[in-house]
C-alpha positions as CSV (number, residue, x, y, z in Angstrom):
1,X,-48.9,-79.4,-89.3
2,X,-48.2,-80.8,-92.3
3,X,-46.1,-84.5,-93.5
4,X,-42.6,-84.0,-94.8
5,X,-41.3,-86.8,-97.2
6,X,-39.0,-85.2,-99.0
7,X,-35.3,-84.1,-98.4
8,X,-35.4,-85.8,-94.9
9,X,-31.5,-86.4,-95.2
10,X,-31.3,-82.6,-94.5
11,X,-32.9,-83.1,-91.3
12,X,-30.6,-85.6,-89.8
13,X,-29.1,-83.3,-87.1
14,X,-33.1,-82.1,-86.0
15,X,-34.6,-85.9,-86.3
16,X,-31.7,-87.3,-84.0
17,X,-32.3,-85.2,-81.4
18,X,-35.9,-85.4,-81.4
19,X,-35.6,-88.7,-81.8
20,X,-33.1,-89.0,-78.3
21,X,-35.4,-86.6,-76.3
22,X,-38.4,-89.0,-76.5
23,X,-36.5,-92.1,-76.6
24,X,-35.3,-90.9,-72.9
25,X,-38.8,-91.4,-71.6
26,X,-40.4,-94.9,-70.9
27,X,-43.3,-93.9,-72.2
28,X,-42.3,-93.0,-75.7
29,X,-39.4,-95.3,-75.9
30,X,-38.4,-97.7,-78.8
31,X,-36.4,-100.4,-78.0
32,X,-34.3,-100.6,-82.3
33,X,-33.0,-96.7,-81.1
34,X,-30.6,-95.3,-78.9
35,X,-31.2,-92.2,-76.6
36,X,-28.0,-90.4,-77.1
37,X,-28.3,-88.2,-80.2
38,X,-25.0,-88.8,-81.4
39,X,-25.5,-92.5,-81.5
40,X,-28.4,-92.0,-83.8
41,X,-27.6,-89.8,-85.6
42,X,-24.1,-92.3,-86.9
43,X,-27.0,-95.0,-87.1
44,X,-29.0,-92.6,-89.2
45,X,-26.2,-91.9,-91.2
46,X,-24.9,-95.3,-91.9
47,X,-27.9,-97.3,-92.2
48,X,-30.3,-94.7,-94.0
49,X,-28.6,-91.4,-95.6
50,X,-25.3,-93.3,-97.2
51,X,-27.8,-95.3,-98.6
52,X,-29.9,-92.9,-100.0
53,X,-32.7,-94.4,-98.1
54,X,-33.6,-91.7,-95.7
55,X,-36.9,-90.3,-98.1
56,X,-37.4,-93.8,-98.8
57,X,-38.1,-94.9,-95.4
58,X,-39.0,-92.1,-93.1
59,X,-41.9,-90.0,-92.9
60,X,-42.1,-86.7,-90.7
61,X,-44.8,-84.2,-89.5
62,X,-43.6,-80.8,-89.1
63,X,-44.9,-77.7,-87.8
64,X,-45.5,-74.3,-89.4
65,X,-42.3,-73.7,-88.0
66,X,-40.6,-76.1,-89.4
67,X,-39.7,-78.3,-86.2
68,X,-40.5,-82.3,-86.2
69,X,-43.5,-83.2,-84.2
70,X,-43.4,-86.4,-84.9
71,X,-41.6,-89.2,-87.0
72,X,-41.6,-93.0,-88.2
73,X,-39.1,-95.0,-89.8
74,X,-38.6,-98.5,-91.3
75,X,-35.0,-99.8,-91.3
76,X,-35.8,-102.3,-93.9
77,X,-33.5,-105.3,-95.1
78,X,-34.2,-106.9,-98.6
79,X,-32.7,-109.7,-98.4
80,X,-35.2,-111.1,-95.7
81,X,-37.6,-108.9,-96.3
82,X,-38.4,-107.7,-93.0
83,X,-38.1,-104.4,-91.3
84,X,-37.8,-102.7,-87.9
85,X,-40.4,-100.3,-86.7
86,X,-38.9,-97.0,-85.5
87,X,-41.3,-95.3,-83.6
88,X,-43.9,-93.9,-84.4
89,X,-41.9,-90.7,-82.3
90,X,-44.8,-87.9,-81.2
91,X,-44.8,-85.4,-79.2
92,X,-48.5,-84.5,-79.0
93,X,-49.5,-87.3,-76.7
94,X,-53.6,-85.6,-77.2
95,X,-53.5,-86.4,-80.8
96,X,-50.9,-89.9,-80.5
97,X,-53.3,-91.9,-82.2
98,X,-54.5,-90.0,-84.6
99,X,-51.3,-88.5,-85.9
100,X,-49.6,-92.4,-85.7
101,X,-52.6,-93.1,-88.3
102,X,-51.5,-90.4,-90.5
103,X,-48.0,-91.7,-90.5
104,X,-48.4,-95.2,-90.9
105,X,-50.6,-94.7,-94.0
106,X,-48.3,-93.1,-95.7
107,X,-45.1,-95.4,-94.7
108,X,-47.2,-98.4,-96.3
109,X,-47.2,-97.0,-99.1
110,X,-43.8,-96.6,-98.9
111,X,-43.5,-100.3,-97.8
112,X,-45.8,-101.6,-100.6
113,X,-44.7,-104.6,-102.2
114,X,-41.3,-104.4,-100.1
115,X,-41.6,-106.2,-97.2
116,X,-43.1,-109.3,-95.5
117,X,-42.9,-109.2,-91.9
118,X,-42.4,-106.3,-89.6
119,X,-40.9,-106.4,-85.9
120,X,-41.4,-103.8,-83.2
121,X,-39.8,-103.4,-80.0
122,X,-41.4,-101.5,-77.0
123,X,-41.1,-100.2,-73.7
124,X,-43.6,-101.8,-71.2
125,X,-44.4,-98.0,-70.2
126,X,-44.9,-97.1,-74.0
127,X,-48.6,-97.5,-73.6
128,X,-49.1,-95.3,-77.0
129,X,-47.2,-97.5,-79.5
130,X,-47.8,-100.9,-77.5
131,X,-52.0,-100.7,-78.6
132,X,-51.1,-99.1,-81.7
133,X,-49.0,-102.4,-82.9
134,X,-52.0,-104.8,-81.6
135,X,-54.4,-103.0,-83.0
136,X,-52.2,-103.4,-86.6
137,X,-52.4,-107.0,-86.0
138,X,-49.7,-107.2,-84.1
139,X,-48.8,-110.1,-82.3
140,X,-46.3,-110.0,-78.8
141,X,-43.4,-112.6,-79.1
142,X,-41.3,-111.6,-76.1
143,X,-40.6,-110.0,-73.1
144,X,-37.2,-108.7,-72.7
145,X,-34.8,-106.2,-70.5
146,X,-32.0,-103.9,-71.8
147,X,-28.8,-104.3,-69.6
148,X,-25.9,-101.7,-69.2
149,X,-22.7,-101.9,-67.7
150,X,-19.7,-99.6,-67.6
151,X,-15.7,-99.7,-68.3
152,X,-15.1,-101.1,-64.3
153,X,-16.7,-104.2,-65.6
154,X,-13.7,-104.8,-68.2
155,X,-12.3,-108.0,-67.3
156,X,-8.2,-108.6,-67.9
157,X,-8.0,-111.8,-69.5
158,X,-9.9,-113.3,-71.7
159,X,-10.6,-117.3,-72.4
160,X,-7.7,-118.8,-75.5
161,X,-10.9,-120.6,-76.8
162,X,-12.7,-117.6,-78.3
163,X,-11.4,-116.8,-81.7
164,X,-12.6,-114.3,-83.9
165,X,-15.3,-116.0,-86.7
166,X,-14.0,-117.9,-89.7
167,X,-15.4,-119.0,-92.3
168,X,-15.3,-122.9,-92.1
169,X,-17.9,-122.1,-88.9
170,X,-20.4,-120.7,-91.1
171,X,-22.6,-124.1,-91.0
172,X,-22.5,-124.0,-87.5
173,X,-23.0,-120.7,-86.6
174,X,-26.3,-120.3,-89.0
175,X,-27.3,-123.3,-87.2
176,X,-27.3,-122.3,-83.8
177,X,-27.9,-118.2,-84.1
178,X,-31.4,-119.1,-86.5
179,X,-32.3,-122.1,-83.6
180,X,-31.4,-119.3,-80.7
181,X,-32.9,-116.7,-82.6
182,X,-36.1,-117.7,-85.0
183,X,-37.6,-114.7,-84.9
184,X,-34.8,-111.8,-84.6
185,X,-34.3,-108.4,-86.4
186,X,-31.0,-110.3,-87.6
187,X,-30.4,-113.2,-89.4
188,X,-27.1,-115.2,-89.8
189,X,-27.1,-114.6,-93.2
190,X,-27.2,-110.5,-92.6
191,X,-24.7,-110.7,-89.5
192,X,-22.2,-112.7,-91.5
193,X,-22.9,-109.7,-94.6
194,X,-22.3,-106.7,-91.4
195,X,-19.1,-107.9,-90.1
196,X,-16.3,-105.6,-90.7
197,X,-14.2,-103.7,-88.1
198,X,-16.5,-102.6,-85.8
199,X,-19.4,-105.2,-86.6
200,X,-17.2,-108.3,-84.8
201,X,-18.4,-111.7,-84.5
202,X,-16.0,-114.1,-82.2
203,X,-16.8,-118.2,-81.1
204,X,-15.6,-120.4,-78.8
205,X,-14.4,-124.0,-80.1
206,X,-14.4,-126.9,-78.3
207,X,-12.7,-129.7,-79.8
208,X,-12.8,-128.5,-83.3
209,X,-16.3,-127.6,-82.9
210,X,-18.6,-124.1,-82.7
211,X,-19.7,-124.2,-78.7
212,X,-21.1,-120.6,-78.8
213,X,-21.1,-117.2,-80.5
214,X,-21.1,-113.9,-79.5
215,X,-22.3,-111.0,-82.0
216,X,-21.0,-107.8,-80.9
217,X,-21.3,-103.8,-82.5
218,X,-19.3,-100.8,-81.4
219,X,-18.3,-97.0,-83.1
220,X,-15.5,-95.9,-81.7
221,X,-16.6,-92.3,-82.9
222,X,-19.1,-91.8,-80.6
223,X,-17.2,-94.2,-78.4
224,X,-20.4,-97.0,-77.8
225,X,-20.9,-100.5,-78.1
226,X,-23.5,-103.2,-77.8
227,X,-24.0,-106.9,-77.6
228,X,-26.4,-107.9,-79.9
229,X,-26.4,-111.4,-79.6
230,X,-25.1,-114.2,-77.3
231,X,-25.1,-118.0,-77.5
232,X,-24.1,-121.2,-76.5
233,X,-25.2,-124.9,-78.0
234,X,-27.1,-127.2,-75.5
235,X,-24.3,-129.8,-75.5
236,X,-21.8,-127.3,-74.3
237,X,-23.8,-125.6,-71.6
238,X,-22.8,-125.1,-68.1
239,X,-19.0,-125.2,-68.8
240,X,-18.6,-121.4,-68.4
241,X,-18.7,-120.6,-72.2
242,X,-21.2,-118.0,-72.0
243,X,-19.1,-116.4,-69.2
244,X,-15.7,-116.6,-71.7
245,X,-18.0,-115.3,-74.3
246,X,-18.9,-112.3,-72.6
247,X,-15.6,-111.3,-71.0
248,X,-14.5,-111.7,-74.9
249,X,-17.2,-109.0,-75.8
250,X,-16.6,-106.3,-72.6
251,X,-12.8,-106.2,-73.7
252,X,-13.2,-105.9,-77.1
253,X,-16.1,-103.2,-76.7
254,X,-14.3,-101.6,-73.7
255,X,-10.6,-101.7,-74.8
256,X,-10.5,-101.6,-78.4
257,X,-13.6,-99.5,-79.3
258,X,-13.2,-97.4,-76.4
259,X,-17.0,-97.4,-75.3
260,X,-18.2,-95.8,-72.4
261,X,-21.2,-97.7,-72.3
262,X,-22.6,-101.2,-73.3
263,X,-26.0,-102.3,-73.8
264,X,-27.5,-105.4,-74.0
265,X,-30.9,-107.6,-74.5
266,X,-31.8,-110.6,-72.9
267,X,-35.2,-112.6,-72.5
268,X,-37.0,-111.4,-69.2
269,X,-37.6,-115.4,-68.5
270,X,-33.8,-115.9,-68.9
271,X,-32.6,-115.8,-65.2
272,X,-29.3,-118.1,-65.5
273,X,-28.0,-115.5,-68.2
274,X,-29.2,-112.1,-66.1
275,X,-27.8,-113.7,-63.2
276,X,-24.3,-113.8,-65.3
277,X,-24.5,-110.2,-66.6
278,X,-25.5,-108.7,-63.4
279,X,-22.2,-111.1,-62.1
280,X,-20.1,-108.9,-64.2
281,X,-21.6,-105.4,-63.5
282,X,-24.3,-105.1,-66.1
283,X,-27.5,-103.2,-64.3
284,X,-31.0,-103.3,-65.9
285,X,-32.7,-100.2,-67.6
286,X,-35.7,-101.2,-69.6
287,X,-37.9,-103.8,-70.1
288,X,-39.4,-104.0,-72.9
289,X,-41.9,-106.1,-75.2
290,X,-41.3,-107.9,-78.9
291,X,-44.3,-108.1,-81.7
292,X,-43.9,-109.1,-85.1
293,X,-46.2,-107.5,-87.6
């Protein structure tokens, strides 16, 4: 087996269903990528090969067959300087650690001089990649659960006091989303850059002022949507905001994008906002484990 740097945009189709056939299992799952292969596959597409990242950033080892065995990826943002970890993704579970040395060395030197901090996101089953990280110097920041719920959970109104984002809330919105969020894989300042049709950000006012936020993504190709981000100030808790805020997202995600799915993530040790999701149908699927790098 051999690495493969180069010409990795060719290998899209191949990497995203490798990719999706380990993601499925707890033990090799990564929390930054889907498990349906034409999800990643779009996110490989838009976030990497448009780009003309995908040599950049990824780093393969094939066979002499010329099928991936295993893969890691870096979906870096300049602007903060950070990047997600994907994977590393291998298959030989005998040689894990030695093959996820191979990889990583030549990804930093890739990632030389490019970034500062580095954020990884893990199953509690994937055993492999959760020693690999610590052993990096990797320190855990989190526990978390992924939530899912389905298009029965649509509601039929929504609350008259979430409006989609504008820009005389940009103040407030940094301000609350960098206090709810310190250490995220997204920043205001690079959610404010994403938004565009499917990328939609919508807040609930009170009296003039920003209450909450809720940051949602969908592709209405592959018909699938997620809520990245939810939040409501400490003044304006425990008016039902967070509840508005939410049935904002499902309708939007479910009615407009058409998903057939929608994921969430939520601290483990948040049991007022897991209580609301389950409330509205969502189910849990993962837990997983934060580190920053």
């Amino acid at each position: 087996m051999q690495i493969y740097q180069q010409d990795i945009v060719s290998l899209i189709e191949p990497l995203s269903l490798f990719i999706a056939r380990l993601n499925r299992k707890d033990r090799h799952h990564v929390g930054y990528c889907g498990e349906d292969p034409e999800e990643i596959h779009s996110t490989l597409r838009e976030d990497f090969a448009d780009a003309g990242e995908m040599d950049r950033w990824f780093t393969l080892l094939m066979d002499d067959k010329g099928d991936i065995r295993a893969a890691l990826g870096f979906n870096v943002d300049p602007d903060s300087r950070t990047a997600e970890i994907w994977g590393p993704f291998i298959e030989a579970e005998d040689e894990w650690s030695a093959i996820a040395e191979q990889l990583w060395a030549t990804g930093m030197t890739k990632l030389e001089g490019q970034v500062d901090r580095m954020f990884g996101f893990y199953n509690e089953a994937n055993q492999f990649a959760k020693r690999f990280i610590l052993k990096k110097g990797g320190r855990r920041t989190g526990e978390h659960i992924v939530l899912r719920a389905e298009p029965s959970s649509s509601p039929s109104e929504t609350s008259p006091h979430v409006v989609e984002f504008t820009p005389n809330y940009t103040e407030d919105f940094q301000e609350l989303h960098d206090n709810a969020f310190p250490d995220t894989y997204y920043d205001a300042e690079r959610i404010l850059k994403m938004l565009d049709q499917d990328r939609r950000l919508f807040v609930i006012v009170d009296q003039g002022q920003l209450a909450g936020y809720v940051y949602v993504e969908g592709d209405s190709d592959i018909q699938d949507g997620s809520i990245e981000y939810i939040a409501v100030s400490e003044r304006y808790r425990r008016l039902g905001y967070g509840q508005s805020l939410l049935e904002k997202a499902l309708q939007f995600l479910f009615r407009e994008v058409k998903a057939t799915e929608i994921s969430l993530c939520v601290e483990y040790s948040n049991h007022a906002a897991i209580g609301l999701y389950n409330a509205t149908g969502f189910r849990t699927v993962h837990k997983l484990s934060s580190y920053v790098l």
